[in-house]
N, CA, C and O atoms as a GROMACS GRO file, in nm:
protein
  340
    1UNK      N    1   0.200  -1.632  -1.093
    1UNK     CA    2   0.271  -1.623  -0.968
    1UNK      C    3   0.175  -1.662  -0.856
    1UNK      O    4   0.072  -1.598  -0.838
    2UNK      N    5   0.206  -1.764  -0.782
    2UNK     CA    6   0.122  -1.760  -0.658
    2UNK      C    7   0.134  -1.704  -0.552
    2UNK      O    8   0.246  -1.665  -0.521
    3UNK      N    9   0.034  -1.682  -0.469
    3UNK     CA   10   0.069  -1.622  -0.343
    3UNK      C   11   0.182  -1.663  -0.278
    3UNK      O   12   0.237  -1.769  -0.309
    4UNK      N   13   0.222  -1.596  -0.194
    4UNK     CA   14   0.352  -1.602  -0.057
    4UNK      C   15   0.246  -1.638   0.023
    4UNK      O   16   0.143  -1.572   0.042
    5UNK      N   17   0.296  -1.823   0.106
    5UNK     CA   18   0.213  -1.833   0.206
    5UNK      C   19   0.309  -1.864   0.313
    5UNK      O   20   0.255  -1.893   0.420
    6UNK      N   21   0.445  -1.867   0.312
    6UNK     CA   22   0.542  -1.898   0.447
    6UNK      C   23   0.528  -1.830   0.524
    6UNK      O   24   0.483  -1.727   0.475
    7UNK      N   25   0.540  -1.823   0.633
    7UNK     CA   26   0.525  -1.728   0.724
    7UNK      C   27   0.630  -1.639   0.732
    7UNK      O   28   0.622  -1.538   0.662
    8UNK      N   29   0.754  -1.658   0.819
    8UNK     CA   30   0.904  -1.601   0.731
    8UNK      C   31   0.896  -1.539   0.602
    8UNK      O   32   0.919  -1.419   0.584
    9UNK      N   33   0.857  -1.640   0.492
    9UNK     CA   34   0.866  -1.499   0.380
    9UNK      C   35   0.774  -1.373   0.414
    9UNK      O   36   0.801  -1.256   0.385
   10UNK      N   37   0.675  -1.414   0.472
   10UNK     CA   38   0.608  -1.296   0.455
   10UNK      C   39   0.626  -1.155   0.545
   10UNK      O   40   0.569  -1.047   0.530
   11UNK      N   41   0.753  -1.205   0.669
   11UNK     CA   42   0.773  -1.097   0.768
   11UNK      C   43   0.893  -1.039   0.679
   11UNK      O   44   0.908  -0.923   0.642
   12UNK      N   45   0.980  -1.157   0.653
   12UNK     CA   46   1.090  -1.092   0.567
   12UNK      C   47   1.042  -0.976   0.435
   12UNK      O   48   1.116  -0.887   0.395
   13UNK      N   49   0.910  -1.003   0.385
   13UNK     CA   50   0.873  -0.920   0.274
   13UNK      C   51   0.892  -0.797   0.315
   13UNK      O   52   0.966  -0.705   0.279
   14UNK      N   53   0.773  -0.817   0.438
   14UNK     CA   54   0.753  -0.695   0.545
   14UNK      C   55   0.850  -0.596   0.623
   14UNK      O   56   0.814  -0.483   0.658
   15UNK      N   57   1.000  -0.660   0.650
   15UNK     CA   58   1.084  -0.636   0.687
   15UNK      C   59   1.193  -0.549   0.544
   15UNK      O   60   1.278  -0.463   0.567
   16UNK      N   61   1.163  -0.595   0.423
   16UNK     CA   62   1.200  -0.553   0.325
   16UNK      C   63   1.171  -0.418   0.286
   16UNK      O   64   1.250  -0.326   0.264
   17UNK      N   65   0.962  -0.423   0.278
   17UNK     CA   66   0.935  -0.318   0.251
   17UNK      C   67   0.936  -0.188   0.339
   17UNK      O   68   0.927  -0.072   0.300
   18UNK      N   69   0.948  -0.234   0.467
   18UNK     CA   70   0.968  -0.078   0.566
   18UNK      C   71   1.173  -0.053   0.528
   18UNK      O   72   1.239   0.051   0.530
   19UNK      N   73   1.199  -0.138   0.509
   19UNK     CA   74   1.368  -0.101   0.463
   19UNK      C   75   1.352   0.005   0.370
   19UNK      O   76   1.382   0.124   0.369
   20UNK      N   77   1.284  -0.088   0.279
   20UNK     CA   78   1.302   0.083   0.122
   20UNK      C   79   1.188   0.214   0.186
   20UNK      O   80   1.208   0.324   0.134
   21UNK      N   81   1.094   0.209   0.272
   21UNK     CA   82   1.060   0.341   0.333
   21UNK      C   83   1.152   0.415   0.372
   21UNK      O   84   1.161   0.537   0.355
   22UNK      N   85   1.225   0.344   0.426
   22UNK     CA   86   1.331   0.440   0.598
   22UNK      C   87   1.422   0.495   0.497
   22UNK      O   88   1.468   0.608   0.505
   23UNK      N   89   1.456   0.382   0.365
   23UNK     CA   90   1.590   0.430   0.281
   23UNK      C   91   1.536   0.520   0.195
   23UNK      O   92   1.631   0.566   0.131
   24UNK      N   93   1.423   0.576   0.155
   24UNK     CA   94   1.361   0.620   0.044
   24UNK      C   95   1.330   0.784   0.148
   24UNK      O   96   1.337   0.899   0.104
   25UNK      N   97   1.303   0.749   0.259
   25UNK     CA   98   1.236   0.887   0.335
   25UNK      C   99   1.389   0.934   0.374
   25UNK      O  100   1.409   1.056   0.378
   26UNK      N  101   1.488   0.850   0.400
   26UNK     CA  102   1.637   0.920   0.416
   26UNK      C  103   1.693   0.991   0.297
   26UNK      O  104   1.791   1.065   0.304
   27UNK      N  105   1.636   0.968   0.203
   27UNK     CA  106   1.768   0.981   0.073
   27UNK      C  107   1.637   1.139   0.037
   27UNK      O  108   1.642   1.257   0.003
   28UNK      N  109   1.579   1.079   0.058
   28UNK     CA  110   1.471   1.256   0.045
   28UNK      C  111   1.506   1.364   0.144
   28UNK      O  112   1.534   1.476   0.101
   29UNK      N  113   1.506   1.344   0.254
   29UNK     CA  114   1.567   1.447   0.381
   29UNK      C  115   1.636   1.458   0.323
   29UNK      O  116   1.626   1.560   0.254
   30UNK      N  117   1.746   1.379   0.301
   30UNK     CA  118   1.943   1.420   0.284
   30UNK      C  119   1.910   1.501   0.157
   30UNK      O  120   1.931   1.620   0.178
   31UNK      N  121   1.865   1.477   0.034
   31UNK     CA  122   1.815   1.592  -0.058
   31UNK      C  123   1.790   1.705  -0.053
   31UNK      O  124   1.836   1.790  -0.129
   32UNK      N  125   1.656   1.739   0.108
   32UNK     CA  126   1.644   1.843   0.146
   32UNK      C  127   1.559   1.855   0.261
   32UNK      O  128   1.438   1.857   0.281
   33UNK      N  129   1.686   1.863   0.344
   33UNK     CA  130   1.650   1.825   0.480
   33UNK      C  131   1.632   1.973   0.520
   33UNK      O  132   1.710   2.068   0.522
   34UNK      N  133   1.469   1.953   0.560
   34UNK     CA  134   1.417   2.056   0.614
   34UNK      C  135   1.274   2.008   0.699
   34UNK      O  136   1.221   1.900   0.673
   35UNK      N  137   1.236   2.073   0.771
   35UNK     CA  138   1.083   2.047   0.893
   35UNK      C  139   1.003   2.065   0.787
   35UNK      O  140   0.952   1.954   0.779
   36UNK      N  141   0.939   2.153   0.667
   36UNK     CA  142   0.890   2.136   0.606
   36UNK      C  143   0.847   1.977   0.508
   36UNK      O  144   0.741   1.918   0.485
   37UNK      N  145   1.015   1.950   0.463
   37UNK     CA  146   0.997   1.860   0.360
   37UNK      C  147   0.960   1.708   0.458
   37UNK      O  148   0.869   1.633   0.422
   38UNK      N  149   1.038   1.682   0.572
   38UNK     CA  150   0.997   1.613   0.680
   38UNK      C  151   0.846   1.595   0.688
   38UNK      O  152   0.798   1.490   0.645
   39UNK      N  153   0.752   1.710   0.751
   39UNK     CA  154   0.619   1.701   0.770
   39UNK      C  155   0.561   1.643   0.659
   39UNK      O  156   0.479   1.554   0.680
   40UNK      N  157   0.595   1.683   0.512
   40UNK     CA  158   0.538   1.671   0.367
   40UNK      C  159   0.556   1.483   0.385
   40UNK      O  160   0.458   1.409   0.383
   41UNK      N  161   0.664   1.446   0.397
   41UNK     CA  162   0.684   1.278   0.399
   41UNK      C  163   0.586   1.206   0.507
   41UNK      O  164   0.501   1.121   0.480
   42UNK      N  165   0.612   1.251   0.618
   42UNK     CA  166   0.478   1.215   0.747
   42UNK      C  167   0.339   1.242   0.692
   42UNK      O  168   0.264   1.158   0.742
   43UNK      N  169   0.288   1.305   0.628
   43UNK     CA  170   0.149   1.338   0.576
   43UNK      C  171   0.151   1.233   0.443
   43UNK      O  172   0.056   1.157   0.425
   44UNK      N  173   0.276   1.236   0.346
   44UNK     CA  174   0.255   1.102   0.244
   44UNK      C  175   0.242   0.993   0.289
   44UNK      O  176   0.181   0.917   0.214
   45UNK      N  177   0.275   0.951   0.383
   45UNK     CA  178   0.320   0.796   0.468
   45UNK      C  179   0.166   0.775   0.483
   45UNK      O  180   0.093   0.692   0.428
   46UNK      N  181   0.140   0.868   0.568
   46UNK     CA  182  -0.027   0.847   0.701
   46UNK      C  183  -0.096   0.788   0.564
   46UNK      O  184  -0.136   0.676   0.532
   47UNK      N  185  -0.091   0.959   0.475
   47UNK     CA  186  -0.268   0.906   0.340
   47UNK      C  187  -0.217   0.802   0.307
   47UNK      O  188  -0.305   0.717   0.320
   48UNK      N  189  -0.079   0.732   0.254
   48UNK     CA  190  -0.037   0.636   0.157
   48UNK      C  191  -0.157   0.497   0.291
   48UNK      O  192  -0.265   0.442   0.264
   49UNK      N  193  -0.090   0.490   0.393
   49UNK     CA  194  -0.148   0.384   0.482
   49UNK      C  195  -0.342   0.394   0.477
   49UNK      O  196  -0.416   0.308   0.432
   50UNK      N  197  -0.377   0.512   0.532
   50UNK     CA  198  -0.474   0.532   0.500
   50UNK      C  199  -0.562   0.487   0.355
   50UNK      O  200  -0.671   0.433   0.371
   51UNK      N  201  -0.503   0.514   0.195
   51UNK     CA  202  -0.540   0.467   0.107
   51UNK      C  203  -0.544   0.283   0.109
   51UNK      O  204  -0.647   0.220   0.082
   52UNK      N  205  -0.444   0.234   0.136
   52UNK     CA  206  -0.392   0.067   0.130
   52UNK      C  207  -0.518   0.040   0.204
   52UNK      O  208  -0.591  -0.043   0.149
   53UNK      N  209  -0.578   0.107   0.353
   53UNK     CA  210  -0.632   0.045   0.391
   53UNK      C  211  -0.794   0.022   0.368
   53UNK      O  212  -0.874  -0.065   0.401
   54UNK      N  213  -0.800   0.130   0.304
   54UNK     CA  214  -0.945   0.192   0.242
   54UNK      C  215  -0.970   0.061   0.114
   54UNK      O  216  -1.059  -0.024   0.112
   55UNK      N  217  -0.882   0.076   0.036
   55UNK     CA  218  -0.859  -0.017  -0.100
   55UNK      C  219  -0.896  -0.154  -0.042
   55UNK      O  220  -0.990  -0.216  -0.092
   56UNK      N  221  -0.818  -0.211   0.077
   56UNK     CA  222  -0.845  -0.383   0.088
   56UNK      C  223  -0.905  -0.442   0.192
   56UNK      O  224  -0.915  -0.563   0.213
   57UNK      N  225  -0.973  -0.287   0.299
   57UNK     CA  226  -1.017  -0.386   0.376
   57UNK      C  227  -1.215  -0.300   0.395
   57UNK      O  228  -1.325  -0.346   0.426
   58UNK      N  229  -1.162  -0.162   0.355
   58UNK     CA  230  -1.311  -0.075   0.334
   58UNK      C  231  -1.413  -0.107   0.239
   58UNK      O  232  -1.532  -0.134   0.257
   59UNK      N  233  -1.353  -0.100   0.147
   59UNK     CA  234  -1.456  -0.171   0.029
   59UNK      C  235  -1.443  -0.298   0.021
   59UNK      O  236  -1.480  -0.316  -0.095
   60UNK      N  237  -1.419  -0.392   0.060
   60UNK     CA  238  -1.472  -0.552   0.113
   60UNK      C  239  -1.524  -0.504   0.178
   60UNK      O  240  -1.617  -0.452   0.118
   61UNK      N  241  -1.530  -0.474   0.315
   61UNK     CA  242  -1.633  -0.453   0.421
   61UNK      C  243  -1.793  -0.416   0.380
   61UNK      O  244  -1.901  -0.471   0.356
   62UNK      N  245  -1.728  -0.278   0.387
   62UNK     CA  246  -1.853  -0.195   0.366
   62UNK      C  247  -1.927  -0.160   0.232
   62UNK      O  248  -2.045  -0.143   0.199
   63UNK      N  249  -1.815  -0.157   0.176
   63UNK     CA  250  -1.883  -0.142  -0.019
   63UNK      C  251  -1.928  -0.255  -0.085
   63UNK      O  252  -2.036  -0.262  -0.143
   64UNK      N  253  -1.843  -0.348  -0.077
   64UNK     CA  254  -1.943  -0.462  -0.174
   64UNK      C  255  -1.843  -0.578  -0.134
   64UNK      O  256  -1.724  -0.578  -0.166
   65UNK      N  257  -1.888  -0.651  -0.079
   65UNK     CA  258  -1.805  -0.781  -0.018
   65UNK      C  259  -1.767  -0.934  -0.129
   65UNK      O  260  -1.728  -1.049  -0.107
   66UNK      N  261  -1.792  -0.881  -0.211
   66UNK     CA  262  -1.779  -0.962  -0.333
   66UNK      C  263  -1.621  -0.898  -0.386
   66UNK      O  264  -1.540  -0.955  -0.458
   67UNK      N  265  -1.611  -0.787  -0.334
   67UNK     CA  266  -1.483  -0.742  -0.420
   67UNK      C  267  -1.352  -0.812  -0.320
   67UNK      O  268  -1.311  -0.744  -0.226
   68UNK      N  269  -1.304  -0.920  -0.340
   68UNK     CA  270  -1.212  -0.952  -0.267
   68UNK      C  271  -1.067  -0.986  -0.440
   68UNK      O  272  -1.084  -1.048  -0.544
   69UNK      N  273  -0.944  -0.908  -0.387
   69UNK     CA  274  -0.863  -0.919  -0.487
   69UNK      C  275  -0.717  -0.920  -0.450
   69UNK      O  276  -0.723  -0.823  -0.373
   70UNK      N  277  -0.614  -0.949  -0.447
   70UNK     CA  278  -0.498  -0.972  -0.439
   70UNK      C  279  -0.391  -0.848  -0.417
   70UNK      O  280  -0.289  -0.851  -0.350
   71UNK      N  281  -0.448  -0.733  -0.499
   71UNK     CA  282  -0.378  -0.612  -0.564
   71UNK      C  283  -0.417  -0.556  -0.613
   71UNK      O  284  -0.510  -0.585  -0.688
   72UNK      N  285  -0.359  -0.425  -0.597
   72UNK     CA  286  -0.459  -0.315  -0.659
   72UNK      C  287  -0.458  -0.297  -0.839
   72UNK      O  288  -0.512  -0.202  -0.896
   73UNK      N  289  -0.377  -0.422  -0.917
   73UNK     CA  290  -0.430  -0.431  -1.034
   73UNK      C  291  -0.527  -0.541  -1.040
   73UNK      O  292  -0.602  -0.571  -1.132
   74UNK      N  293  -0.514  -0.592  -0.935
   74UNK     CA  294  -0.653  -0.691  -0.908
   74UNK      C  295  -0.809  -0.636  -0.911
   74UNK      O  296  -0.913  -0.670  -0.968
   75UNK      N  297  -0.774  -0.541  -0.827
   75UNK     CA  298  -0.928  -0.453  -0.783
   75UNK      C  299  -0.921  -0.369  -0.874
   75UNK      O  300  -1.030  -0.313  -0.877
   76UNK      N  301  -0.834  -0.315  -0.977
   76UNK     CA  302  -0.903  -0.205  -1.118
   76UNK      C  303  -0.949  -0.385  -1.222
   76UNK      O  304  -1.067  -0.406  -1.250
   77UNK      N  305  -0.886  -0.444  -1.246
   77UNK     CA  306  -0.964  -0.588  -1.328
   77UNK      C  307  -1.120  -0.612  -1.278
   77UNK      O  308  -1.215  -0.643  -1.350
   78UNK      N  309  -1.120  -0.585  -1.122
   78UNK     CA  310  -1.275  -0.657  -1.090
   78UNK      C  311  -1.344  -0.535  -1.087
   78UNK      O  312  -1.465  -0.560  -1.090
   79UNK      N  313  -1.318  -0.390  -1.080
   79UNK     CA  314  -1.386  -0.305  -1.105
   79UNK      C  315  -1.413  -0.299  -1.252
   79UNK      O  316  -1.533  -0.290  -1.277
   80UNK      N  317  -1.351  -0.300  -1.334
   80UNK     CA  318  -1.403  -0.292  -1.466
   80UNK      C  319  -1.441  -0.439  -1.537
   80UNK      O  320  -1.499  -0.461  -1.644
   81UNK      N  321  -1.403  -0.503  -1.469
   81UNK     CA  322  -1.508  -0.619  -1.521
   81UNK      C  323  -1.684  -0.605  -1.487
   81UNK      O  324  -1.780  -0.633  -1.557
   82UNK      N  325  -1.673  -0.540  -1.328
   82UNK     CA  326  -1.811  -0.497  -1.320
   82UNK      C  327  -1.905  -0.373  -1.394
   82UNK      O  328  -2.025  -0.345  -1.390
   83UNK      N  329  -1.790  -0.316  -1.462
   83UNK     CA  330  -1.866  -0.190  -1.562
   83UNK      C  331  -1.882  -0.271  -1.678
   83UNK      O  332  -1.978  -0.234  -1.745
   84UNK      N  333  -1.831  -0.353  -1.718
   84UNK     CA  334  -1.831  -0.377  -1.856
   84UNK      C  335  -1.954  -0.497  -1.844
   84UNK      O  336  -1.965  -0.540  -1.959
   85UNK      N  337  -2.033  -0.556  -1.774
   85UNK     CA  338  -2.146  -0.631  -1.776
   85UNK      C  339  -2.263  -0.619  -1.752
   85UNK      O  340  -2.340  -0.714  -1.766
   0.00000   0.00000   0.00000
């Protein structure tokens, strides 16, 4: 598969994937809509963003700038390619 390089596709991706958030964090409230379960989704969201960003742009940076990868089955392949040599 090659990369998505259109520009359009790639807002439309973008536009896709906050769709299944909003629909995925709705269908959980409506499950059990409460301030508790609410806060619990706002604290998954933040770390979830927080992790993505740690994964593709922290460790290129600051950890080892050789690790540049596509996806995060990209970056477990180049991590264990680097254990295994």
């Amino acid at each position: 598969m090659s990369d998505l390089q259109s520009k359009p596709g790639i807002v439309v991706k973008g536009i896709t994937f906050l769709g299944i958030i909003v629909v995925a964090a709705a269908l959980i409230l409506f499950e059990s809509p409460s301030g508790r379960t609410a806060a619990l989704l706002a604290v998954l969201v933040w770390a979830a963003c927080r992790f993505y960003y740690f994964l593709f742009y922290v460790l290129e940076r600051y950890v080892d700038p050789s690790l540049r990868y596509a996806g995060i089955i990209a970056l477990i392949r180049a991590i264990l390619a680097k254990r295994c040599k």
